[in-house]
LOMAR-322312 format. One record per residue: residue in one letter; x, y, z of N, C-alpha, C in turn. Coordinates in steps of 0.02 Angstrom, whole numbers, plus 50000, padded with zeros to 5 digits. Each point is the difference from the previous one (the first is absolute). Layout:
N
('A',(X,Y,Z),(X,Y,Z),(X,Y,Z)),
...
//
This chain:
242
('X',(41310,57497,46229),(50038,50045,49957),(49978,49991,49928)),
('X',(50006,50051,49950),(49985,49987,49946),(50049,49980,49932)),
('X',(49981,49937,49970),(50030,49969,49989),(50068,50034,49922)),
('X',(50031,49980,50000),(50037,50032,49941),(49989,49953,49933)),
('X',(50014,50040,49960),(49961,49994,49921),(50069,50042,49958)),
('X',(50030,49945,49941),(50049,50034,49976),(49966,50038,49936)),
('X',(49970,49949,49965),(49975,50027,49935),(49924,50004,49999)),
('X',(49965,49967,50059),(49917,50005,49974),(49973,50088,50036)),
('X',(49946,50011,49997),(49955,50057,50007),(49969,50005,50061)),
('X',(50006,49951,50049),(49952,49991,50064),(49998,50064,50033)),
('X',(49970,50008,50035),(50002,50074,50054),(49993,49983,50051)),
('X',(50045,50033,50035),(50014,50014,50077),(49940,50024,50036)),
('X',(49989,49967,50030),(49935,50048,50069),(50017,49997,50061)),
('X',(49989,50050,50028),(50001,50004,50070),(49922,50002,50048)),
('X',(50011,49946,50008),(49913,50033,50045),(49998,49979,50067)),
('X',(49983,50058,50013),(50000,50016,50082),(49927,49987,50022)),
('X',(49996,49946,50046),(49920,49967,50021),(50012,49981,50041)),
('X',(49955,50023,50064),(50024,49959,50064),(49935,49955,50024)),
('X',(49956,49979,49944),(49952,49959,50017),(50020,49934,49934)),
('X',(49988,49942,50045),(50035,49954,49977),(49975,49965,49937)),
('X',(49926,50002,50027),(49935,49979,49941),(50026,50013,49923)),
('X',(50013,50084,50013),(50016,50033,49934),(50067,49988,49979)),
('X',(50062,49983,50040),(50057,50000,49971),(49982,49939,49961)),
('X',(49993,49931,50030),(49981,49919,49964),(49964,50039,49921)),
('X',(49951,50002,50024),(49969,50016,49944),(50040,50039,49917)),
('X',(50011,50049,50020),(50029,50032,49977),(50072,49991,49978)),
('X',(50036,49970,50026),(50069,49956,49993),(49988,49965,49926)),
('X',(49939,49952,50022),(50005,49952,49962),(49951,50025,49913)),
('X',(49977,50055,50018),(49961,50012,49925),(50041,50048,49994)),
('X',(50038,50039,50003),(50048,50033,49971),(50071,49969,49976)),
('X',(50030,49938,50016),(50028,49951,49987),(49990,49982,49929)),
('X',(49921,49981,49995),(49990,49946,49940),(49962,50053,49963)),
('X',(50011,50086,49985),(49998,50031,49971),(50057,50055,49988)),
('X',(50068,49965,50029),(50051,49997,49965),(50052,50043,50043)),
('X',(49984,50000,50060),(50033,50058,50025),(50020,49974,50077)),
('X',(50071,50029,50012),(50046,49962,50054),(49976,50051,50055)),
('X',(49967,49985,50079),(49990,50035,50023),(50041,50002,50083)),
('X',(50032,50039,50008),(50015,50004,50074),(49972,50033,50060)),
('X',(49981,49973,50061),(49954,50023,50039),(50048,50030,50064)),
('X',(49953,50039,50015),(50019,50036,50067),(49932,50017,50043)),
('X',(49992,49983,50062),(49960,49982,50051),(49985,50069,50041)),
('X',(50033,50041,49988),(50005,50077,50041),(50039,50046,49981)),
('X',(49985,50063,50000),(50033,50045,49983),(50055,50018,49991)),
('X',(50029,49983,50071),(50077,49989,49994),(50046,49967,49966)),
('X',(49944,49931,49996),(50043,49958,49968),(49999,50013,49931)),
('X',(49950,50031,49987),(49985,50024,49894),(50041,50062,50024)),
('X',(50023,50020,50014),(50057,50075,49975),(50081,49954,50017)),
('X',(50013,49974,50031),(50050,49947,49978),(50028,49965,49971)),
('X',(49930,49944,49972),(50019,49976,49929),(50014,50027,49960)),
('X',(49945,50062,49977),(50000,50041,49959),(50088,50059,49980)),
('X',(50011,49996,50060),(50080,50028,50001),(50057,49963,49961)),
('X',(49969,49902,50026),(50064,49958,49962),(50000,49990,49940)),
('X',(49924,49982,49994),(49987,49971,49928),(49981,50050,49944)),
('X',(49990,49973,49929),(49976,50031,49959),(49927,50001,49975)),
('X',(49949,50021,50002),(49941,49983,49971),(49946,50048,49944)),
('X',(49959,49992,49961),(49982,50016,49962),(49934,50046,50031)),
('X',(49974,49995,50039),(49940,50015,50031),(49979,49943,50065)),
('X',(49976,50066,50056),(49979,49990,50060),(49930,49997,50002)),
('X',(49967,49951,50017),(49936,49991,50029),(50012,50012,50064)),
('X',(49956,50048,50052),(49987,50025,50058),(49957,50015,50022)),
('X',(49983,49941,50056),(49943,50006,50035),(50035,50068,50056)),
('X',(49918,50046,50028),(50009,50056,50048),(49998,49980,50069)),
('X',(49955,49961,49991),(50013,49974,50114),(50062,49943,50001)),
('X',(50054,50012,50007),(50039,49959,50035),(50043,50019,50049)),
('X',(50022,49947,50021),(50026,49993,50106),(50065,50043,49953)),
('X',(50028,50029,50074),(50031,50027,50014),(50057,50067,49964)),
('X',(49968,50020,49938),(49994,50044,49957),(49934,49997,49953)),
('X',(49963,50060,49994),(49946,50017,49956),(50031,49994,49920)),
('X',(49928,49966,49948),(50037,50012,49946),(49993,50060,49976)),
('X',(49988,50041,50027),(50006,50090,49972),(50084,50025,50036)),
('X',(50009,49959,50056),(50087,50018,50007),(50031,49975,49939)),
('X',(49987,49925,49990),(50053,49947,49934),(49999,50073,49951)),
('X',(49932,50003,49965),(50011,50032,49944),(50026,50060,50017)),
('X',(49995,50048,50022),(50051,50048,50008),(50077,49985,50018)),
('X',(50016,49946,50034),(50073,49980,50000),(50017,49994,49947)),
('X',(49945,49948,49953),(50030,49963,49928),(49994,50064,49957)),
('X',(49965,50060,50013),(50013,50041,49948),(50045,50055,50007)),
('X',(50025,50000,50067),(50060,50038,49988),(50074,49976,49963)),
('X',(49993,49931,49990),(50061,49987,49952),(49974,49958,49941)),
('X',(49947,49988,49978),(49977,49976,49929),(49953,50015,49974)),
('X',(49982,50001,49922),(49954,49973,49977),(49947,49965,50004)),
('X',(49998,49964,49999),(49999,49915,50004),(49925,49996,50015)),
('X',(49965,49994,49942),(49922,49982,50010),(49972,50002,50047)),
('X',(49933,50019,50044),(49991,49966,50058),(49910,49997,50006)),
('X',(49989,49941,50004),(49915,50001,50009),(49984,49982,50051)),
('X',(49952,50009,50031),(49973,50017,50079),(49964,49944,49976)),
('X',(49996,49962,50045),(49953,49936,50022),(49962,50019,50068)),
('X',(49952,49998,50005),(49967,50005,50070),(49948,50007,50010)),
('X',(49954,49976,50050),(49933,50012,50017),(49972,50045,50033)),
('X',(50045,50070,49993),(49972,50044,50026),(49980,50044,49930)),
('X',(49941,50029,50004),(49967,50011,49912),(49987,50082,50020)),
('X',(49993,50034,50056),(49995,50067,49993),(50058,50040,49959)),
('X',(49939,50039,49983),(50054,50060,49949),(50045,50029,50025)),
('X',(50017,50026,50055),(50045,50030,50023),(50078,49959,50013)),
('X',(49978,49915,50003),(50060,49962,50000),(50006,50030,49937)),
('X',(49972,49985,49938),(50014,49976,49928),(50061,50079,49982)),
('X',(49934,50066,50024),(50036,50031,49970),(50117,50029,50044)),
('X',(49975,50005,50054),(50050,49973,50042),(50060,49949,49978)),
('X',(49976,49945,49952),(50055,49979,50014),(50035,50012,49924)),
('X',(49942,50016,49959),(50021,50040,49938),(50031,50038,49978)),
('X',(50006,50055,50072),(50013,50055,50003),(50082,49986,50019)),
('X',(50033,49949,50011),(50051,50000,50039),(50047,49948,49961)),
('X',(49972,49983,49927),(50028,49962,49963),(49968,49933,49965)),
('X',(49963,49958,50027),(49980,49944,49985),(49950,50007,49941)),
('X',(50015,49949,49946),(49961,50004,49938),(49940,49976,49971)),
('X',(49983,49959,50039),(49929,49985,50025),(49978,49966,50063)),
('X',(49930,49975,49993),(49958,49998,50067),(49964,49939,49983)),
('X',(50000,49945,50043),(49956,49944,49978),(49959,50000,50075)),
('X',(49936,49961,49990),(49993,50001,50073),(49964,49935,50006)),
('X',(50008,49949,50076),(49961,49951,50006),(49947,49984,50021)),
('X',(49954,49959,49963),(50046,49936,49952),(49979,50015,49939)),
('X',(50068,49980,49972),(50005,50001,49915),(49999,49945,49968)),
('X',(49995,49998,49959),(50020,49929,49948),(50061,50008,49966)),
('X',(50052,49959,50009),(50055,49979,49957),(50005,50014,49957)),
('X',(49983,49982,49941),(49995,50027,49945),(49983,50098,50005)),
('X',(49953,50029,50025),(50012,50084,49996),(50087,50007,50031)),
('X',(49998,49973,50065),(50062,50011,50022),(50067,49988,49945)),
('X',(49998,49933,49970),(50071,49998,49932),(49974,50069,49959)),
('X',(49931,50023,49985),(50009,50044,49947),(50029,50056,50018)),
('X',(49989,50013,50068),(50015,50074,50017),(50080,49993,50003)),
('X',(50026,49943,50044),(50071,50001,49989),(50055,50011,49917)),
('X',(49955,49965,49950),(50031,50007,49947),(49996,50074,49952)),
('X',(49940,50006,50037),(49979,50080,49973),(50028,50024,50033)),
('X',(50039,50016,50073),(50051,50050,50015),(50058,50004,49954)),
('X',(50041,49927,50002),(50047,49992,49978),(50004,50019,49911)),
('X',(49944,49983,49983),(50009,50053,49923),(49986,50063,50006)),
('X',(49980,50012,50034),(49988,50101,50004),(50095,50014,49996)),
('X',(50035,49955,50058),(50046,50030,50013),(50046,49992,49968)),
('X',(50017,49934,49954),(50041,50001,49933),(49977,50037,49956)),
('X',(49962,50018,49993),(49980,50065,49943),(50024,50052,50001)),
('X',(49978,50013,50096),(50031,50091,50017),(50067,49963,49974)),
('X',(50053,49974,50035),(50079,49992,50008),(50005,50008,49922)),
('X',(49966,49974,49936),(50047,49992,49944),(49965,50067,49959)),
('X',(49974,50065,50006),(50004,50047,49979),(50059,50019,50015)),
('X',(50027,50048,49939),(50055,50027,50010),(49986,50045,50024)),
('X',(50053,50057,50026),(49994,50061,50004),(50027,50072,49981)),
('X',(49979,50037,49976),(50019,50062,49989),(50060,50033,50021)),
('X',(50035,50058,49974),(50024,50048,50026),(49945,50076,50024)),
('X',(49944,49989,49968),(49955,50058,49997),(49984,50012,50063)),
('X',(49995,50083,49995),(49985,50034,50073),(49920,50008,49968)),
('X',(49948,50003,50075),(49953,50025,49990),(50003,50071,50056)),
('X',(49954,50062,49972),(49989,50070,50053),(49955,50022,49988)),
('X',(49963,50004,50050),(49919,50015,49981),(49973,50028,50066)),
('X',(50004,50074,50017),(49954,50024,50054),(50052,49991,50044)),
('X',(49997,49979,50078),(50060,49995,50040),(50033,49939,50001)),
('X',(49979,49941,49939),(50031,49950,50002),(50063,49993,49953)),
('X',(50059,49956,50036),(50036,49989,49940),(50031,49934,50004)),
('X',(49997,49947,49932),(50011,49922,50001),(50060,49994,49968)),
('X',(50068,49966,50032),(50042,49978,49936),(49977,49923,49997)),
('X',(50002,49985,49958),(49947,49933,49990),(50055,49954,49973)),
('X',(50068,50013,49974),(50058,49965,50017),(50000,49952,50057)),
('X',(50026,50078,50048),(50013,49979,50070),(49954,49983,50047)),
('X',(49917,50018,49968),(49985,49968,50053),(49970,50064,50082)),
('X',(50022,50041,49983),(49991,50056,50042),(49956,50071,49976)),
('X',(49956,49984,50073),(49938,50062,49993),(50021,50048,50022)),
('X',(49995,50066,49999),(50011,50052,50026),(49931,50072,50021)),
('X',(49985,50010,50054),(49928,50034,50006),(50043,50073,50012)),
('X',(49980,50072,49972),(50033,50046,50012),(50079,49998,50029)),
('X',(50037,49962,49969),(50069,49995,49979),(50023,49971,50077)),
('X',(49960,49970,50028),(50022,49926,50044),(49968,49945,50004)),
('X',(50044,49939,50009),(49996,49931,49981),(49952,49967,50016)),
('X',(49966,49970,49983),(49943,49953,50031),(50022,49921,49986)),
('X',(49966,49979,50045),(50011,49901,49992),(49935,49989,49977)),
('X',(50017,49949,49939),(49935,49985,49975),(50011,49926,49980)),
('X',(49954,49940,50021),(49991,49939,49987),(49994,49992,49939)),
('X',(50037,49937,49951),(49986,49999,49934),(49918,50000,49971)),
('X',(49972,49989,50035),(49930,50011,49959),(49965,50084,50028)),
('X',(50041,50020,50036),(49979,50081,50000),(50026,50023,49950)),
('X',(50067,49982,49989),(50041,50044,49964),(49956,49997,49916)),
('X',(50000,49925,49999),(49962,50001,49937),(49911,50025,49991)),
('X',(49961,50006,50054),(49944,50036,49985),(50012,50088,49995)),
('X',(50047,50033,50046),(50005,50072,50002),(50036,49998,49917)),
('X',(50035,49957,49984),(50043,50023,49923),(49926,49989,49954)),
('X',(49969,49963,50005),(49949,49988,49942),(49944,50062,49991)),
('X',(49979,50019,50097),(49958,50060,49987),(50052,50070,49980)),
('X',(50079,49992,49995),(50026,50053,49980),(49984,50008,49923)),
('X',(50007,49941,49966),(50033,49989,49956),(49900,50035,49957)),
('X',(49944,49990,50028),(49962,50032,49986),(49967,50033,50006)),
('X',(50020,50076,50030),(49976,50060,50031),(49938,50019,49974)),
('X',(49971,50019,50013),(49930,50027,50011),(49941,49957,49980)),
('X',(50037,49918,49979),(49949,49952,49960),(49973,49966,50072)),
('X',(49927,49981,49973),(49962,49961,50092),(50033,49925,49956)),
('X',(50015,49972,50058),(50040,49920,49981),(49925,49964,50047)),
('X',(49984,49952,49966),(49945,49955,50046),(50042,49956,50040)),
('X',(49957,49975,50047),(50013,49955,50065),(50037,49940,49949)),
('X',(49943,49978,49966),(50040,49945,49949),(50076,50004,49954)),
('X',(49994,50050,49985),(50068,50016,49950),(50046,49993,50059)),
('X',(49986,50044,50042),(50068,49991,50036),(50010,49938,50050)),
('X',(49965,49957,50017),(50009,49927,50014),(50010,49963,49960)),
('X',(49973,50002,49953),(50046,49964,49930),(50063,50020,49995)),
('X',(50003,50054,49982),(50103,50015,49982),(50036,50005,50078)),
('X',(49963,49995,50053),(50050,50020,50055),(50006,49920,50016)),
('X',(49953,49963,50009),(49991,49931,50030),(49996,49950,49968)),
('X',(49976,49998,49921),(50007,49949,49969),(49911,49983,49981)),
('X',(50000,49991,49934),(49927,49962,49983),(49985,49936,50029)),
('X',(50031,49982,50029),(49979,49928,50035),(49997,50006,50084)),
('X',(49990,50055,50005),(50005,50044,50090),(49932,49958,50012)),
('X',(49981,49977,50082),(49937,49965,50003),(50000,50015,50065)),
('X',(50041,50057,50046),(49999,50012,50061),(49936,50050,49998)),
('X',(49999,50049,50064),(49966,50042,50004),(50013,50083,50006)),
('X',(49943,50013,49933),(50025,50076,49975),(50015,50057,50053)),
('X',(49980,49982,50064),(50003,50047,50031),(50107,50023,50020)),
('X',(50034,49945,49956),(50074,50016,50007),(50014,50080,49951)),
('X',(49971,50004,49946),(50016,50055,49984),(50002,50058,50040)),
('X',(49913,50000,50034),(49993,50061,50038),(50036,49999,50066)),
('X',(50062,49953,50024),(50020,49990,50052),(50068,50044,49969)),
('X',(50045,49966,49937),(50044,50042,49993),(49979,50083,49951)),
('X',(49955,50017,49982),(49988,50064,49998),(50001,50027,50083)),
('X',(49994,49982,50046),(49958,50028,50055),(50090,50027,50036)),
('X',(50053,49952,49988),(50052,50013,49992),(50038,50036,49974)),
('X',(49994,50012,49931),(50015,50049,49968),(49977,50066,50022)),
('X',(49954,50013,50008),(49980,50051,50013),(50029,50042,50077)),
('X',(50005,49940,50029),(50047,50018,50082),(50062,50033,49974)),
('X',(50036,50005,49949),(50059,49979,49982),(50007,50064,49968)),
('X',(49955,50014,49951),(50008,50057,49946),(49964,50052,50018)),
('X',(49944,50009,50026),(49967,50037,50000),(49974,50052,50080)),
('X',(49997,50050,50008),(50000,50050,50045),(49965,49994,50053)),
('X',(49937,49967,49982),(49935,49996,50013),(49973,49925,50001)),
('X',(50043,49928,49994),(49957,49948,49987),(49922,49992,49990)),
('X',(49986,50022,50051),(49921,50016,50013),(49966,50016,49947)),
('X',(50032,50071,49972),(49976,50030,49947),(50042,50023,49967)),
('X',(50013,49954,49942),(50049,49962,49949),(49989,50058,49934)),
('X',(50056,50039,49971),(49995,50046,49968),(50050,49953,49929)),
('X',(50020,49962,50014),(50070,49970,49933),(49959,49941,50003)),
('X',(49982,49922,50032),(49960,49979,49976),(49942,49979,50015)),
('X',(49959,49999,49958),(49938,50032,50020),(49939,49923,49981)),
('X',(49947,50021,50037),(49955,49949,49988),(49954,50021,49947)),
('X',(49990,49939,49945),(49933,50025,49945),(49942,49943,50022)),
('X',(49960,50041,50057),(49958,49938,50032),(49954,49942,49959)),
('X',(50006,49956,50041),(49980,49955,49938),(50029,49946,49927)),
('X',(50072,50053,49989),(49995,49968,49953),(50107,49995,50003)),
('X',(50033,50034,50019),(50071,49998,50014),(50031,50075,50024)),
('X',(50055,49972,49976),(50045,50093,50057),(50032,50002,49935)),
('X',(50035,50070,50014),(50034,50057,49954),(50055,50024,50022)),
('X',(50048,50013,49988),(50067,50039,50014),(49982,50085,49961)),
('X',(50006,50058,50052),(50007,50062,49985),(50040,50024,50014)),
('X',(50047,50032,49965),(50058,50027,50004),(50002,50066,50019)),
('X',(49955,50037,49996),(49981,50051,50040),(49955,50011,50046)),
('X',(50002,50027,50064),(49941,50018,50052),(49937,50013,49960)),
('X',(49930,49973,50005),(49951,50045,49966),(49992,50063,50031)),
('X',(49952,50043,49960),(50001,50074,50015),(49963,50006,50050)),
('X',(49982,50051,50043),(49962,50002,50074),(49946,50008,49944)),
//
C-alpha cells in the first residue's frame, strides 16, 4: 500500500507488473528517487487497488494475467484522470497508438533506463499541474459547426454534445481559437503537452485522428481540420469551395 505523507511531496504510484525482475527493480529505484510505490501483480488486482487507494499516476504494463492492461486503462479512465504511462515490451505502433487513443499519457518501452523512466514520470506530472492551475473562462467559442463553452467545459458539433478528453478539448479550443492560421506539429505539442514532452509525436496525430471522427462529416476527408503537409494542421471554419 502506499504509504501516507502528512506534509512532505512524495507521490503515489501504482504499478501494475506481473514480472517480478521488474517490480524489485523498480520498487527499489523509484523509492530512493522519492516516490512511494504500490504494486499490483494483475489486472484485476490493479483496478482494485486502484478503487481503494489514492494515487498520483499509474505505471502499466500491457500483458498481464488475467485482465489486459488496455482493459485497466479503460476501467481507470472511465472514472479518473489520473496520469497513466504504459510500460511494456510490446513497441509496435498500433499498441502505442491504441493505447493513446483510449487515454494513457505516455508510452515507455523495454528496456529502459531509470532515470528516462523518473523523467517521463515527472514530466507527466508537470504537464498536469499546469493544465489543473489554468484558470478558466466564461468565453464561448463558434466557429463553422463548432461550438465551445470553455467555462463548462462542453463541445458542441452542429448543436449536439460531444465528449471530449481534456487534452482534446484543449487542442480543438487552440485550433479554434486560430482559424485559418497553419499551427506547426511543434507549437501545438508545446502548448498542448508541455516543452518538456519527450514521448512520441505521433500522440498528436492520434488525437487529431479523433477529432476529426468527432467533428467532421467525412474524417477521411477532413474539411474543418485540415492537414498543412509537412509542416502542421489548420482549423477552417468554412467548407472550402468545390
Amino acid at each position: 500500500m502506499p504509504k501516507k505523507h502528512s506534509n512532505d511531496k512524495r507521490v503515489n504510484i501504482l504499478l501494475v507488473e506481473d514480472e517480478e525482475s521488474f517490480v524489485d527493480a523498480l520498487t527499489i529505484g523509484l523509492d530512493r528517487e522519492g516516490f512511494d510505490v504500490a504494486v499490483a501483480r494483475d489486472g484485476q488486482q490493479a483496478v482494485a487497488l486502484f478503487a481503494k487507494e489514492t494515487f498520483d499516476i499509474v505505471l502499466l504494463d500491457l500483458m498481464l494475467p488475467k485482465m489486459s492492461g488496455l482493459d485497466v486503462c479503460r476501467q481507470i479512465r472511465a472514472s479518473s484522470e489520473v496520469p497513466i504511462i504504459i510500460v511494456s515490451a510490446k513497441g509496435e505502433e498500433v499498441d502505442m497508438v491504441l493505447m493513446l487513443e483510449i487515454g494513457a499519457d505516455d508510452y515507455v518501452t523495454k528496456p529502459y533506463r531509470l532515470r528516462e523512466l523518473v523523467a517521463r514520470i515527472r514530466a507527466v506530472l508537470r504537464r498536469r499541474e499546469t493544465h489543473e492551475s489554468v484558470p478558466t473562462s466564461d468565453d464561448e467559442i463558434e466557429l463553422g459547426p463548432i461550438r465551445m463553452d470553455i467555462d463548462a467545459r462542453r463541445c458542441f458539433v452542429n448543436g449536439e454534445e460531444i465528449k471530449l478528453r481534456k487534452k482534446e478539448f484543449a487542442l480543438l479550443r487552440l485550433l479554434l481559437e486560430n482559424p485559418g492560421r497553419v499551427l506547426t506539429r511543434e507549437v501545438l505539442i508545446d502548448r498542448i503537452w508541455g516543452s518538456d514532452y519527450v514521448g512520441d509525436t505521433k500522440t498528436l496525430d492520434v488525437h487529431i485522428k479523433r477529432l476529426r471522427t468527432l467533428i467532421e462529416d467525412s474524417p477521411k476527408n477532413p474539411e474543418h481540420i485540415t492537414t498543412v503537409r509537412g509542416v502542421g494542421y489548420r482549423y477552417e471554419a468554412t467548407k472550402p469551395s468545390a
